[in-house]
NULO-242303 format. One line per 2 residues: number of its first residue (from 1); their letters; for each residue x negated, y negated, z of N, C-alpha, C, O. Coordinates in Angstrom, 1 decimal. Layout:
N
NUM = A = X/Y/Z/X/Y/Z/X/Y/Z/X/Y/Z ~ ...
END
This chain:
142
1 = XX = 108.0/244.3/-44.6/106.9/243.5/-44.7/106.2/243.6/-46.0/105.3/242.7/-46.3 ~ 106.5/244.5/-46.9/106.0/244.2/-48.5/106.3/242.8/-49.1/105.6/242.5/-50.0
3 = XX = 106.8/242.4/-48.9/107.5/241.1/-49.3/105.7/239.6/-48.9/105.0/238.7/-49.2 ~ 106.1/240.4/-48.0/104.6/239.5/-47.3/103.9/240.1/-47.6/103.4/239.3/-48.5
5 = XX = 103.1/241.3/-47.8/102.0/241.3/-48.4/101.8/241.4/-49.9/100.7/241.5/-50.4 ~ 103.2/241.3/-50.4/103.2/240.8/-51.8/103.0/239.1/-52.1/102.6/238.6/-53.1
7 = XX = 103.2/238.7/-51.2/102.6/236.8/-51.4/101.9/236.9/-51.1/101.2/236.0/-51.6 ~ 101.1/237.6/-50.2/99.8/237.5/-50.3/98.6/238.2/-51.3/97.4/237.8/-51.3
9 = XX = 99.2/239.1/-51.9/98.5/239.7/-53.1/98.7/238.3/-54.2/97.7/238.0/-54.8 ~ 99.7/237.4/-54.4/100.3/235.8/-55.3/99.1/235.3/-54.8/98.3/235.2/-55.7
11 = XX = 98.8/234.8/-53.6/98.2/233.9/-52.9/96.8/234.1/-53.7/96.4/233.4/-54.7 ~ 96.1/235.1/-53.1/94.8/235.6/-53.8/94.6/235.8/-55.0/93.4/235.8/-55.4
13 = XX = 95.5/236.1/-56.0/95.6/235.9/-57.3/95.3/234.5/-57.7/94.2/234.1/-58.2 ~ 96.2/233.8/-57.4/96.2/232.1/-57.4/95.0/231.5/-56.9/94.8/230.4/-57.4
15 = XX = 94.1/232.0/-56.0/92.9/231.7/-55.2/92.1/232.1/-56.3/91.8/231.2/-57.1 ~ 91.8/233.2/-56.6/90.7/233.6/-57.5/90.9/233.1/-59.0/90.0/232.5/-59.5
17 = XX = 92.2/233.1/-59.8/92.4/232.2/-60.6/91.7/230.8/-60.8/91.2/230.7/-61.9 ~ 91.6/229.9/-59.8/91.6/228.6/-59.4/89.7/228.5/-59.3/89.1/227.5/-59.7
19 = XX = 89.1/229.8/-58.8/88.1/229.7/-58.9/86.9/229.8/-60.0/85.9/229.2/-60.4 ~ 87.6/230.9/-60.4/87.3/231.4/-61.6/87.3/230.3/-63.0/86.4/230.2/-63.9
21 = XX = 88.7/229.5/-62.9/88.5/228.6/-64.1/87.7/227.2/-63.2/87.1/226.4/-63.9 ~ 87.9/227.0/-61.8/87.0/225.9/-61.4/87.9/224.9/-61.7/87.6/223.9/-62.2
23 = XX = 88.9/225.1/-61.5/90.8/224.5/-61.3/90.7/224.2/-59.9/90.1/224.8/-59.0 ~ 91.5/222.9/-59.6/92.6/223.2/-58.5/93.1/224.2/-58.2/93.3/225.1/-59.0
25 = XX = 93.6/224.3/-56.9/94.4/225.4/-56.9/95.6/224.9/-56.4/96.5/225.7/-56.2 ~ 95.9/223.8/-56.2/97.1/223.4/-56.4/97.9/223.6/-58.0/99.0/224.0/-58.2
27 = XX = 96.9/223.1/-59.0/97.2/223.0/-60.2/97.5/224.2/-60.1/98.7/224.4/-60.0 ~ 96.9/225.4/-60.1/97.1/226.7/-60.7/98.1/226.7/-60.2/98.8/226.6/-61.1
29 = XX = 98.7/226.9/-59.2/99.8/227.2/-58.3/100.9/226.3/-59.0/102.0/226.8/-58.9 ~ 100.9/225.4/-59.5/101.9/224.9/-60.2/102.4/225.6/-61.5/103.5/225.7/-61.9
31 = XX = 101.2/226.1/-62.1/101.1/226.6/-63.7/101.8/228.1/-63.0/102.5/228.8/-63.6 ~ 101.5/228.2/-62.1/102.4/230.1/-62.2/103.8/229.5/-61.8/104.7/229.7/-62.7
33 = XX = 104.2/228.8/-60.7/105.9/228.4/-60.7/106.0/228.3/-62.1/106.8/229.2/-62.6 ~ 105.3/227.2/-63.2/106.0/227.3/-64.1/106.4/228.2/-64.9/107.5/228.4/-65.5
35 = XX = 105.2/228.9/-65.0/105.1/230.1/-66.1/106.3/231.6/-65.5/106.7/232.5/-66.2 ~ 106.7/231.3/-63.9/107.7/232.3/-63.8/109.0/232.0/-63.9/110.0/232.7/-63.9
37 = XX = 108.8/230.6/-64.1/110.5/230.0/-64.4/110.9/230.5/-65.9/111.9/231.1/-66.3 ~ 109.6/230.0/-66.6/110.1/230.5/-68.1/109.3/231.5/-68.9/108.9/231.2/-70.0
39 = XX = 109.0/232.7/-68.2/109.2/234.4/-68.8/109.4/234.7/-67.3/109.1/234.2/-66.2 ~ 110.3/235.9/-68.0/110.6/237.3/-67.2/109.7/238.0/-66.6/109.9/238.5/-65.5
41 = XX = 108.7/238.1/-67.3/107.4/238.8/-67.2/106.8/238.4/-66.0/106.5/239.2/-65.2 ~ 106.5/237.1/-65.8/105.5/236.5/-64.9/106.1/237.0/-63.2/107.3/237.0/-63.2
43 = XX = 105.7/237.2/-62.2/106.1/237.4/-61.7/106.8/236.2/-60.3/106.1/235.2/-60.1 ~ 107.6/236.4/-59.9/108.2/234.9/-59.1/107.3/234.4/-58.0/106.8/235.2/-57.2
45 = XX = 107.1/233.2/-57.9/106.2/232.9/-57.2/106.9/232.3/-55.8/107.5/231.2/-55.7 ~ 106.8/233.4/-54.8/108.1/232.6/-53.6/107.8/231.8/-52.1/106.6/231.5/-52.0
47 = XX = 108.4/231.5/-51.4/108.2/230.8/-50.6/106.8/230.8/-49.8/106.2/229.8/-49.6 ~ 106.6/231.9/-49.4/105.5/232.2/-48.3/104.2/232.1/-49.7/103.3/231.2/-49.9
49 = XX = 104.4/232.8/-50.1/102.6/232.7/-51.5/102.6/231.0/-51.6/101.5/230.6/-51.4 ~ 103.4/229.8/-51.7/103.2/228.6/-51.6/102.7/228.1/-50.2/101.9/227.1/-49.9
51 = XX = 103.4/228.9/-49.5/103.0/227.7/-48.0/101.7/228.2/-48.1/100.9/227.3/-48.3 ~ 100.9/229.8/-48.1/99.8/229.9/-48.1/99.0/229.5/-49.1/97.8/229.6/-48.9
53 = XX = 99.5/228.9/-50.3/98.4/228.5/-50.7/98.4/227.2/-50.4/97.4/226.5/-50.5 ~ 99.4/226.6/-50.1/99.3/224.9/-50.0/98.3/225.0/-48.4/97.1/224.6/-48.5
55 = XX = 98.8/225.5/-47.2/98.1/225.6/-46.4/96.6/225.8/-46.5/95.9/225.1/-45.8 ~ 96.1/226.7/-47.4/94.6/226.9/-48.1/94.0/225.7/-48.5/92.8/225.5/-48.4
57 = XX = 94.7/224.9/-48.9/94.6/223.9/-50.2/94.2/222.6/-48.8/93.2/221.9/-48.8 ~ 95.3/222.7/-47.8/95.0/221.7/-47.0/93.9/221.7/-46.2/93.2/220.8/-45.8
59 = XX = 93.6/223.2/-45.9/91.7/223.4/-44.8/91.1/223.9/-45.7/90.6/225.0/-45.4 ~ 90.7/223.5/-47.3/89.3/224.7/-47.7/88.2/223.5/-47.1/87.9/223.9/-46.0
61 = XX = 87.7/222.8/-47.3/87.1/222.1/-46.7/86.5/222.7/-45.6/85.4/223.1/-45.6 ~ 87.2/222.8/-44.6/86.7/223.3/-42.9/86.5/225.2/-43.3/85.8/226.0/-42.8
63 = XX = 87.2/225.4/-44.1/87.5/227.1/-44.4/86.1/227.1/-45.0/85.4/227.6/-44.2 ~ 85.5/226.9/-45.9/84.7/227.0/-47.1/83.0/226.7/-45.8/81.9/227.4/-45.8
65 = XX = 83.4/225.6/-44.7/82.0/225.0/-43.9/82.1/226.6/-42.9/81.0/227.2/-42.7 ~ 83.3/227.1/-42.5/83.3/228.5/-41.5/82.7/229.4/-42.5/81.8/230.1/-42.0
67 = XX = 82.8/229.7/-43.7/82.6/230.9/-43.8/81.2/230.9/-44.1/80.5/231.9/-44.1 ~ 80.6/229.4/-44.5/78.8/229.4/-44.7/78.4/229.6/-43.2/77.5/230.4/-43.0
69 = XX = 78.9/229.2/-42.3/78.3/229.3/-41.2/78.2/230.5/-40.7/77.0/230.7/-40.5 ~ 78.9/231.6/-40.4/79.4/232.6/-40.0/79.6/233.9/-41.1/80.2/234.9/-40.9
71 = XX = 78.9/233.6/-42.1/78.5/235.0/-43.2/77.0/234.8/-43.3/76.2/234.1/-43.9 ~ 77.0/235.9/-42.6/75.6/236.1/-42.3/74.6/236.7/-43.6/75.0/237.6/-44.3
73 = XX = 73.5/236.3/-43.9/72.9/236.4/-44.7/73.7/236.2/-46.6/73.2/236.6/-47.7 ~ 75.0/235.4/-46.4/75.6/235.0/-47.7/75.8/234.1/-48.1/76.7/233.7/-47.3
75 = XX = 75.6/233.1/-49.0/76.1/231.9/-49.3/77.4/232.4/-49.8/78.0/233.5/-50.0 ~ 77.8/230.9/-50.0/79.2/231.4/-50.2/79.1/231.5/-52.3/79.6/232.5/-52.8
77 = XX = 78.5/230.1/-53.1/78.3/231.0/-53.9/77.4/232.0/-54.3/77.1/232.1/-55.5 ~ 77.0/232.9/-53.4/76.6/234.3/-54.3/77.2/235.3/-53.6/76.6/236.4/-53.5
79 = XX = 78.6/235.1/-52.7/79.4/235.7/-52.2/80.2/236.4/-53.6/80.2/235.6/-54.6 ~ 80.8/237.4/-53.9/81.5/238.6/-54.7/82.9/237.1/-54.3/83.3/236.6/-53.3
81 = XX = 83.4/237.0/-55.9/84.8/236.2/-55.9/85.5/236.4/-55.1/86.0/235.7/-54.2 ~ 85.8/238.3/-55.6/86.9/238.0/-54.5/86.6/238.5/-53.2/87.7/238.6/-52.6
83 = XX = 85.6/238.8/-52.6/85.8/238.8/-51.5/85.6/237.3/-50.5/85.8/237.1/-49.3 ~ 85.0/236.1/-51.6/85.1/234.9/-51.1/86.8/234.3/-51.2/87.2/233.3/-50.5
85 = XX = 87.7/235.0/-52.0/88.7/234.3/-51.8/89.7/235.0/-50.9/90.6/234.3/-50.4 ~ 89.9/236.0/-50.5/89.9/237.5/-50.1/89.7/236.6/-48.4/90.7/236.3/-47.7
87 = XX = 88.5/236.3/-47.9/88.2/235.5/-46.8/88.5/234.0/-46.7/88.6/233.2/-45.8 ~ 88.6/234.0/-47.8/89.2/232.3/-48.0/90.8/232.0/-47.0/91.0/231.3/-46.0
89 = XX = 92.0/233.1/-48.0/92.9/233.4/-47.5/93.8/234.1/-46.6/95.0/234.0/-46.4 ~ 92.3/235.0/-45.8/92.3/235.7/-44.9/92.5/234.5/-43.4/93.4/234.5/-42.6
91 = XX = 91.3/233.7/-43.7/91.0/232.5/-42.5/92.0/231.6/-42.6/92.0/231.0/-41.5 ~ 92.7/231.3/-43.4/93.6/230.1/-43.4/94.7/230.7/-42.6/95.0/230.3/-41.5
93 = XX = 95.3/231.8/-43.2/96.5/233.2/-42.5/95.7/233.0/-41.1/96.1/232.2/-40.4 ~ 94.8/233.6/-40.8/94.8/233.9/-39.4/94.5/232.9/-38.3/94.7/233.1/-37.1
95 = XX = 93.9/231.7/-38.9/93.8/230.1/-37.7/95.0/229.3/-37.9/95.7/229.0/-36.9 ~ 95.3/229.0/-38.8/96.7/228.1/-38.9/97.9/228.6/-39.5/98.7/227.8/-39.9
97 = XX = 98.3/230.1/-39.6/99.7/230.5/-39.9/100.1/231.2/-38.1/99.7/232.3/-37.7 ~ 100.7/230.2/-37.5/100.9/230.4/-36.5/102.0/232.3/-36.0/102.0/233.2/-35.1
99 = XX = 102.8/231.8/-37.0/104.0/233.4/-37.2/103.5/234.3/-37.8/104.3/235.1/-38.5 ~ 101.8/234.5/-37.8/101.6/236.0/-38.6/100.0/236.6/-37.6/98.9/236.2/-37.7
101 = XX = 100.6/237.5/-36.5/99.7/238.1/-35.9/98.4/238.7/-36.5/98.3/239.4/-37.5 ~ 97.4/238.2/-35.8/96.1/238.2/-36.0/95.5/239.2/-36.6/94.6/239.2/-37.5
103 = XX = 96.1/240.1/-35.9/95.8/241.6/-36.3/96.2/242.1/-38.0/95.7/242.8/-38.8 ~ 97.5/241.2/-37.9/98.0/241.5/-39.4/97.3/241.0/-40.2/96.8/241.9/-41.0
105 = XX = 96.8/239.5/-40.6/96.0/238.7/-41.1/95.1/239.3/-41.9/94.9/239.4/-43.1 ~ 94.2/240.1/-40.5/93.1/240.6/-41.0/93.1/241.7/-41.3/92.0/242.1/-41.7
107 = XX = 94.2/242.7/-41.0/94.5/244.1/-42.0/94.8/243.6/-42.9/93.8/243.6/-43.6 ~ 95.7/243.0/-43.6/96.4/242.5/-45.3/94.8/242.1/-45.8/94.5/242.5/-47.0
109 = XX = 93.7/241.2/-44.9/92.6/240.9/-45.9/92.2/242.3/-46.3/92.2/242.5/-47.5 ~ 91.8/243.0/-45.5/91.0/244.2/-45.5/91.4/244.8/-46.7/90.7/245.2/-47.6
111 = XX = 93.3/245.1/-46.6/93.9/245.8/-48.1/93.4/245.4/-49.0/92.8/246.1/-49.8 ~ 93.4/244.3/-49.1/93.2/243.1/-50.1/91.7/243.6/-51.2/91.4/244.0/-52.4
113 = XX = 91.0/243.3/-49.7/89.5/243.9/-50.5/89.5/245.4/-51.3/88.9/245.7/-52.3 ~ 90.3/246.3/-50.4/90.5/247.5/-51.0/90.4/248.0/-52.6/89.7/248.6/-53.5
115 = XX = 91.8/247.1/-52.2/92.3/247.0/-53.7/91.8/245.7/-55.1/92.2/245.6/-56.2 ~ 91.0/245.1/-54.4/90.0/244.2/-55.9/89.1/244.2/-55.7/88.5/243.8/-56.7
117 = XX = 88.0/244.8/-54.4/86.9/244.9/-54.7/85.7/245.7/-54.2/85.7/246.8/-54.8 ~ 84.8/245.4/-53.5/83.8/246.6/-54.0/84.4/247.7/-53.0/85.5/247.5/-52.5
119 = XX = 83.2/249.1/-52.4/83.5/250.3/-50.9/83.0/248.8/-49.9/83.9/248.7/-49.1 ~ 82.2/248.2/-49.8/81.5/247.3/-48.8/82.5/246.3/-48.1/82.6/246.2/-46.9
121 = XX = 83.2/245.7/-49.1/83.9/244.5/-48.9/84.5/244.8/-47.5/84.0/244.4/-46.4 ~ 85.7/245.8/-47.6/86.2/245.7/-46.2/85.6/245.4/-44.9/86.0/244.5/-44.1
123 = XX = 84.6/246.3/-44.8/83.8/246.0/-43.8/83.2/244.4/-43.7/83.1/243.9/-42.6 ~ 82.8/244.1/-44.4/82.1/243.3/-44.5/83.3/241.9/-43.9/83.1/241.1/-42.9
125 = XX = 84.5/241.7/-44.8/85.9/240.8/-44.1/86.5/241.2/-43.3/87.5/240.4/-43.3 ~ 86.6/242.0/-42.5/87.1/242.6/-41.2/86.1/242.1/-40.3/86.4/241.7/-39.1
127 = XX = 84.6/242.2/-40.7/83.7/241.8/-39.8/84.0/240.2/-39.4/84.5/239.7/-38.4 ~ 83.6/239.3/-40.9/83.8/238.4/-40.9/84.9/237.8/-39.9/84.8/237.3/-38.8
129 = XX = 86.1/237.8/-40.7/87.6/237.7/-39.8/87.6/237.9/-38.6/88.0/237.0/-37.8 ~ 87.0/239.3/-38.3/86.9/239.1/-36.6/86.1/238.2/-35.9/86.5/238.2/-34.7
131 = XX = 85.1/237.4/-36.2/84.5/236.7/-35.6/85.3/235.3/-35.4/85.4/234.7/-34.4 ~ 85.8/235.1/-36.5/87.1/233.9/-36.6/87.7/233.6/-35.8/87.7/232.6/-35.1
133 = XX = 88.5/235.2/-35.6/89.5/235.5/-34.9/88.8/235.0/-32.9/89.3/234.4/-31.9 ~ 87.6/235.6/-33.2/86.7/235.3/-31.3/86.7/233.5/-31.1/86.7/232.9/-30.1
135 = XX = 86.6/232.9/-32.6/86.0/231.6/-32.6/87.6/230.7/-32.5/87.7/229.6/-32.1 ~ 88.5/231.5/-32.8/89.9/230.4/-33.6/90.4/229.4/-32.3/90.6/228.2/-32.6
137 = XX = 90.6/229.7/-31.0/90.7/228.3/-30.3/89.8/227.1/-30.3/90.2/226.0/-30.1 ~ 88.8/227.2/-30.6/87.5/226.4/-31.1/87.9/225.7/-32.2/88.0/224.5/-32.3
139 = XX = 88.1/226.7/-33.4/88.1/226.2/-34.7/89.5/225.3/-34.3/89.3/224.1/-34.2 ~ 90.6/225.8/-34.1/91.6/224.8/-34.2/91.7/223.4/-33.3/92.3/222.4/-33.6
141 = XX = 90.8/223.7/-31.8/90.4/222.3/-31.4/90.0/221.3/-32.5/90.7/220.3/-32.7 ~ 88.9/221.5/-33.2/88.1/220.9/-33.6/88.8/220.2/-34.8/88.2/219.4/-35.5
END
């Protein structure tokens, strides 16, 4: 399963990228295919880091309205980047990636935060996430 949580380390890279310059993130996501086709260096950008980000790309919309609604006391811009993209790509993985258990979703977010951002974050996207997770037959009715 490194393999998966290596596209999803791509994924969130590519997410915070996208935010940061206030890009698409489709565009970005294009510019790393390209840039790994021609250097060695760049790292390959593979199958699953695209579906997740195209899948991102298709709900931020509804993703971006859940997480103002349901982060309590945060907007979303004065939400910490990455832990806004961090939950960005957390929620898309866990409502609409139907082959990746729930539980998983929102441990890989939690690593996620570990490792780019503050002691708080985890708790704080595990919290979040879990509420998702109580709401997601809802959210995907709708």
């Amino acid at each position: 399963m490194a393999a998966r949580s290596n596209s999803r380390k791509r994924a969130f890279q590519i997410l915070f990228e996208a935010d940061q310059r206030g890009a698409a993130v489709l565009d970005v996501l294009a510019d790393w295919i390209r840039h790994s086709r021609s250097d060695d260096r760049q790292p390959p950008v593979n199958e699953y880091t695209m579906q997740l980000v195209e899948g991102y790309a298709e709900h931020v919309a509804r993703i971006d309205e859940l997480i103002e609604t349901y982060a309590v006391d945060w907007d979303l811009d004065r939400m910490p980047a990455a832990d806004r993209n961090i939950v960005r790509l957390g929620a898309y993985e866990l409502i609409w990636e139907d082959g990746t258990p729930d539980a998983v979703a929102i441990d890989e977010a939690v690593q996620l935060a570990k490792e780019f951002s503050t002691d708080e974050s985890p708790a704080f996207i595990n919290g979040l996430l879990g509420r998702f997770k109580e709401l997601k037959p809802g959210i995907r009715r709708a």
